[in-house]
C-alpha positions as CSV (number, residue, x, y, z in Angstrom):
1,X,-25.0,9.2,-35.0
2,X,-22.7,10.9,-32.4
3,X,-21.2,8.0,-29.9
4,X,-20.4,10.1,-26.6
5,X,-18.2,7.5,-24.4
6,X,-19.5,6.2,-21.4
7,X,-15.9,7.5,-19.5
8,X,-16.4,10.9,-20.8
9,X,-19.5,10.7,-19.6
10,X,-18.6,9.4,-16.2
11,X,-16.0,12.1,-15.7
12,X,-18.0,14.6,-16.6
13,X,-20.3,13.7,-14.0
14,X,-17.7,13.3,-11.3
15,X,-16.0,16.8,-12.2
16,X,-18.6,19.0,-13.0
17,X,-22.2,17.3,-11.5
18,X,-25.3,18.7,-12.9
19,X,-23.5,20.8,-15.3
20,X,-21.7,17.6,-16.9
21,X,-24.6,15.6,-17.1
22,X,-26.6,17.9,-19.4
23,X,-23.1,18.9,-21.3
24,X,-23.2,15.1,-22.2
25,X,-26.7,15.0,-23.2
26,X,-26.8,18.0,-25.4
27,X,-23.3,16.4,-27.1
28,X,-24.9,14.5,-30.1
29,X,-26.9,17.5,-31.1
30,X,-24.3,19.6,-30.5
31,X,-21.9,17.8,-32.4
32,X,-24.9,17.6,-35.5
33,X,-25.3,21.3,-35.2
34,X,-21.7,22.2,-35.9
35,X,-21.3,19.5,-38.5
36,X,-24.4,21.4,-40.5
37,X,-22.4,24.8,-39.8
38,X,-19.4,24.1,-40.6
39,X,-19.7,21.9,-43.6
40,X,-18.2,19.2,-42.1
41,X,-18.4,15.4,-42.7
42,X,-17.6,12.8,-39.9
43,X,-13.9,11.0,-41.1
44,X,-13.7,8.4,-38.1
45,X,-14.3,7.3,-34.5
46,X,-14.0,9.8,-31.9
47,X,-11.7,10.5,-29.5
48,X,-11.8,12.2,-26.2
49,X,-9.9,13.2,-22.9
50,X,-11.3,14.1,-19.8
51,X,-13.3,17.0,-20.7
52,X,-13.5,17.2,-24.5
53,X,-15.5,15.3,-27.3
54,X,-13.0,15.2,-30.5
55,X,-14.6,14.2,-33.8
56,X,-12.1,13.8,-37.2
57,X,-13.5,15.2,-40.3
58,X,-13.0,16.9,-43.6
59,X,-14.1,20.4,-44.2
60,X,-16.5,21.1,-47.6
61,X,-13.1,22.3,-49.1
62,X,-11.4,18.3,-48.1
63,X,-9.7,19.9,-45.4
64,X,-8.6,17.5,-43.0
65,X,-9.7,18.9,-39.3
66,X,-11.1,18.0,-35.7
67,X,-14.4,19.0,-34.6
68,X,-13.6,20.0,-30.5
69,X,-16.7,19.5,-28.4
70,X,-16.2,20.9,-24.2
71,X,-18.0,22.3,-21.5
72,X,-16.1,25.4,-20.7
73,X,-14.7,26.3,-17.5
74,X,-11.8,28.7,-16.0
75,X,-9.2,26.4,-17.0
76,X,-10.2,25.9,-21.2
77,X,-11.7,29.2,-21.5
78,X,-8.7,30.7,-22.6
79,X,-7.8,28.0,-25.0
80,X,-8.9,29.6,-28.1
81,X,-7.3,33.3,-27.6
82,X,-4.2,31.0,-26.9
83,X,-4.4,29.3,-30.2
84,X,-5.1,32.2,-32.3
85,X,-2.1,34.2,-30.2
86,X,0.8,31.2,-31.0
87,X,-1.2,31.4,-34.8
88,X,0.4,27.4,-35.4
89,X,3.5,28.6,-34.2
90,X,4.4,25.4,-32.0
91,X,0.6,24.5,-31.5
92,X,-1.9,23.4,-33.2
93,X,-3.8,25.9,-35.4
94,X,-7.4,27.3,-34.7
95,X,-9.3,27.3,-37.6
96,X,-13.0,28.3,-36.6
97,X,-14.3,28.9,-32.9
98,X,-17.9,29.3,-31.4
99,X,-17.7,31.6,-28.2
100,X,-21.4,30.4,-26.9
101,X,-21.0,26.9,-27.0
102,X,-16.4,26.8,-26.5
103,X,-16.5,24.7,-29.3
104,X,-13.5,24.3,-31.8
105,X,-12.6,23.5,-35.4
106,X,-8.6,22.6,-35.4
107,X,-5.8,21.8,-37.3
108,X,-5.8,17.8,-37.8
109,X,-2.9,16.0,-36.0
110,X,-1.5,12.7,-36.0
111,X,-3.2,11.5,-32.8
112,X,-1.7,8.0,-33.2
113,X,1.5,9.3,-32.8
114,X,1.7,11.1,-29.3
115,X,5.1,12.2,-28.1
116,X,4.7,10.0,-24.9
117,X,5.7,7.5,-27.4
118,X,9.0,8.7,-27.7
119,X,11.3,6.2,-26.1
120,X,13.8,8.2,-24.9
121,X,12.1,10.4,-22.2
122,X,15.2,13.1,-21.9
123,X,14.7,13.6,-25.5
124,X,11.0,14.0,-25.3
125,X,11.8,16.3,-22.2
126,X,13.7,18.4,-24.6
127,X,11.4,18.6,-27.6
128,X,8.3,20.0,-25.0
129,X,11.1,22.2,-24.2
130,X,12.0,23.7,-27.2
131,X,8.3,24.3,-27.7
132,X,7.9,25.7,-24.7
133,X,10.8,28.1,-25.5
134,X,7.9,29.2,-28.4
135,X,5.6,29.1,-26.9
136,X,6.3,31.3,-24.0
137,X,8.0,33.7,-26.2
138,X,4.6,35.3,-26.7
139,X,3.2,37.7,-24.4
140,X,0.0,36.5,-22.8
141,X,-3.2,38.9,-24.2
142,X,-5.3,40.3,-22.2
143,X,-8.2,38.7,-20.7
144,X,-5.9,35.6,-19.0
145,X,-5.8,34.3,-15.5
146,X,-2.6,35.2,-14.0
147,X,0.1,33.4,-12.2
148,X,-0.3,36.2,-9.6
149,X,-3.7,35.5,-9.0
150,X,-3.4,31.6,-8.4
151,X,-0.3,31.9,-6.3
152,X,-2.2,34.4,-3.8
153,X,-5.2,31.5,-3.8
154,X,-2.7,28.8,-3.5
155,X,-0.9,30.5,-0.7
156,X,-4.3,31.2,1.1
157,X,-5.2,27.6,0.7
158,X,-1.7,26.3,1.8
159,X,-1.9,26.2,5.6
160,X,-5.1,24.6,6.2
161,X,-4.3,22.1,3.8
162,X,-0.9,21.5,5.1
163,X,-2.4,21.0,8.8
164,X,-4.5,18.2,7.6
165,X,-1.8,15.9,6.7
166,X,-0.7,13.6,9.2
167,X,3.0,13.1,8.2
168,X,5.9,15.8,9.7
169,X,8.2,15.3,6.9
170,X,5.6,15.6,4.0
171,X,4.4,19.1,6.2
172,X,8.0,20.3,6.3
173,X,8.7,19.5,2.5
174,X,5.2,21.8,1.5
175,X,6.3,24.3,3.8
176,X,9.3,24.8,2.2
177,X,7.5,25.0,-1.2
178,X,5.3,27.7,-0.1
179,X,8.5,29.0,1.0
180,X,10.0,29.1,-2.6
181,X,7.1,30.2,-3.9
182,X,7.0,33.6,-1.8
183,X,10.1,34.2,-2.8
184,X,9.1,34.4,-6.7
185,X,5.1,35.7,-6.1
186,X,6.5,39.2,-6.4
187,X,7.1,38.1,-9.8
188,X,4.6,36.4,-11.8
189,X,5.6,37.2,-15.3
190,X,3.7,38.2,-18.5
191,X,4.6,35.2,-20.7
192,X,1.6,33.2,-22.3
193,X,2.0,29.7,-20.6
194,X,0.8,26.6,-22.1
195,X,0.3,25.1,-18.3
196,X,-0.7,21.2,-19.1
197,X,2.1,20.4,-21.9
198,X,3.0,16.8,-20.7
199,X,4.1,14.0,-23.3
200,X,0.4,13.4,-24.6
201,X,-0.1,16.8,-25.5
202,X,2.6,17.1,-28.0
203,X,1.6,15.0,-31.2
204,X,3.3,15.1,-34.6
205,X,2.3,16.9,-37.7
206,X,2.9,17.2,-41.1
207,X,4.2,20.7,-41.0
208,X,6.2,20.0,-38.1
209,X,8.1,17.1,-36.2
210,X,5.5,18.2,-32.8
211,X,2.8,20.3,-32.0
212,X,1.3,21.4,-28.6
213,X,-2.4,20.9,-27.8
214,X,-5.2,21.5,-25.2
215,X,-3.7,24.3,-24.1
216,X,-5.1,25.7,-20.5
217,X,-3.7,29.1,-20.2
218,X,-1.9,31.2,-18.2
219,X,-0.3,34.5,-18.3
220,X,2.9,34.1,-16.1
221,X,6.7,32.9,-15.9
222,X,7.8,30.0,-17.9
223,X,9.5,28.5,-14.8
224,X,5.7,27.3,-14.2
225,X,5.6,24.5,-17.2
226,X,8.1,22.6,-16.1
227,X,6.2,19.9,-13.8
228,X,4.1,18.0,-16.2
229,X,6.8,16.8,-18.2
230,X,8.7,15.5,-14.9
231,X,5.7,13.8,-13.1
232,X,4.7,12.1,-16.5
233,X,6.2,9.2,-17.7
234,X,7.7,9.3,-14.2
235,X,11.8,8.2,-13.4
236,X,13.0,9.6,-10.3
237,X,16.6,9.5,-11.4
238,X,15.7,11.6,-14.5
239,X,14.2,14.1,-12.3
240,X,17.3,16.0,-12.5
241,X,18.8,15.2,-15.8
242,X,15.1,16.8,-17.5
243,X,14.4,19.4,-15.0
244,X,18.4,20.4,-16.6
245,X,17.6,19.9,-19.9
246,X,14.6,21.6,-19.6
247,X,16.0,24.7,-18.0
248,X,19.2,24.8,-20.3
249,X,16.4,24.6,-23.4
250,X,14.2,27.4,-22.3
251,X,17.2,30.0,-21.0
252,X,15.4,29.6,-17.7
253,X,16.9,30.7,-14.3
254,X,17.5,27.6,-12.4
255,X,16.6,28.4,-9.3
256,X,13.5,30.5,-10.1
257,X,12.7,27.7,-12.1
258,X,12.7,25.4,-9.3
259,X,11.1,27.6,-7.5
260,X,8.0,28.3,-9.5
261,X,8.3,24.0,-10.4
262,X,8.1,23.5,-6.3
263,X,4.6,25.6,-6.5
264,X,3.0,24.0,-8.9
265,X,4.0,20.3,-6.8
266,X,2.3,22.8,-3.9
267,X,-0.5,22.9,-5.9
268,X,-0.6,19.4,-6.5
269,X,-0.4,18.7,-3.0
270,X,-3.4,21.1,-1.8
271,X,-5.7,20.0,-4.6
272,X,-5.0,16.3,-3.2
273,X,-5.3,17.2,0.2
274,X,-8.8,19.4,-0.3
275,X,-10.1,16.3,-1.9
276,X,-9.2,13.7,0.5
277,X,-6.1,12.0,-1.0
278,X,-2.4,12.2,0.1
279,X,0.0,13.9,-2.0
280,X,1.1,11.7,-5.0
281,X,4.6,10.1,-4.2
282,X,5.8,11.0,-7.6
283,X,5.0,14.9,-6.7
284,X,7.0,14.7,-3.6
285,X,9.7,13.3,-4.6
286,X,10.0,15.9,-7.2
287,X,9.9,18.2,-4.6
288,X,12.5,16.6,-2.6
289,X,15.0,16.4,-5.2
290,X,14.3,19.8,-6.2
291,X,14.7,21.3,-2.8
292,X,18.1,19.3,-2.4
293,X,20.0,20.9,-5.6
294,X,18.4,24.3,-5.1
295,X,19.5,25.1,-1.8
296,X,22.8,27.3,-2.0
């Protein structure tokens, strides 16, 4: 018996409606299916994020592995061609994938030991760097999203976004990060990004000290992976110190760093705004600190 929890279930409802609803229904026989396939055997509770179902189990061969279960959409579509690009080098390995359903057979990590609990956070800033350095080595394949393509839809949905929040400085700080971000659009590099790799999505392994997972790809510059590990586990006088670390890491240019890092906080800022909320404080004063070292 296949236990979906009642927050995955709520979340799926509140992100994707209808859609979500029925993905939750089908999940038990969805997961049965794929443990008949696959020759797998349930090996412990489940676990799951906001848009996946994760079962442990052991493969007919004793092969530890997770069982994936999601509903997929433009952002996880990508996940598996990611996976089998990087081939375990600095993520998690694919091991089988069903295209008609999304659904995944991985690599089994320690999920007990995330890298957000890592007390020193510069440090953890510097391990999702050096895998970022990896990981962004790679040349996205074809078939991607592009940076290209979300910064024209970003900078479309900018203005009317902008105008709807009632605060001059908050306006003045998003202006200037649409700003930065036209200066870099020309640009949008070729790299294959990781786009979500914050401290939870790096857990340890037996192969290696940390691996990357739940990938939602990208094909664009690496300047654009920075955020997540700044907004989470958030320390506004670290801000700097990782965004440095970071940068130094990766062999990034700093200001086109900052640049592309001051468009995804734009992003931030728009999907809030489209949905009713102000900008998250933590986002802004990213932005603010960001926009205070980078000007010449």
């Amino acid at each position: 018996m296949i236990d979906v929890p009642e927050e995955l279930a709520e979340t799926q409802a509140l992100y994707n409606g209808e859609a979500g609803r029925a993905f939750v229904a089908r999940l038990p026989r969805l997961a049965a299916d794929f443990l008949d396939r696959w020759d797998l055997s349930p090996d412990g509770p489940s676990r799951y994020g906001v848009c996946a179902l994760v079962l442990p189990v052991t493969r007919g061969d004793g092969t530890r592995a997770v069982l994936k279960l999601q509903l997929p959409d433009e952002e996880t579509a990508g996940e598996p061609l990611a996976l089998r690009t990087w081939s375990g080098d600095g993520a998690v390995r694919l091991l089988a994938h069903d295209p008609a359903t999304g659904t995944m057979l991985l690599e089994r990590l320690d999920a007990a030991r995330p890298l957000s609990t890592h007390p020193d956070t510069r440090e953890a800033a510097r391990v999702i760097a050096a895998l970022l350095a990896r990981l962004t080595a790679a040349q996205a394949p074809p078939g991607l999203r592009g940076l290209g393509e979300v910064t024209r839809t970003l900078l479309d949905r900018t203005p009317p976004a902008v105008a709807r929040i009632p605060y001059e400085p908050v306006r003045r700080l998003l202006t200037d990060c649409a700003a930065a971000v036209r200066e870099v659009a020309g640009e949008p590099g070729d790299r294959l990004l990781h786009w979500d790799l914050h401290y939870d999505n790096v857990l340890a392994a037996d192969r290696a000290p940390w691996l990357a997972i739940d990938p939602k790809p990208l094909a664009g510059d690496p300047g654009f992976e920075l955020l997540p590990a700044l907004v989470n586990r958030f320390d506004a006088d670290e801000i700097l110190p990782r965004f440095d670390t970071m940068t130094s890491e990766m062999g990034l240019d700093r200001a086109r760093a900052g640049a592309w890092t001051l468009g995804r906080v734009l992003q931030n800022a728009v999907w809030d705004t489209e949905e009713g909320r102000p900008p998250a404080p933590e986002n802004l004063e990213i932005a603010h600190r960001l926009r205070a070292t980078l000007r010449p």
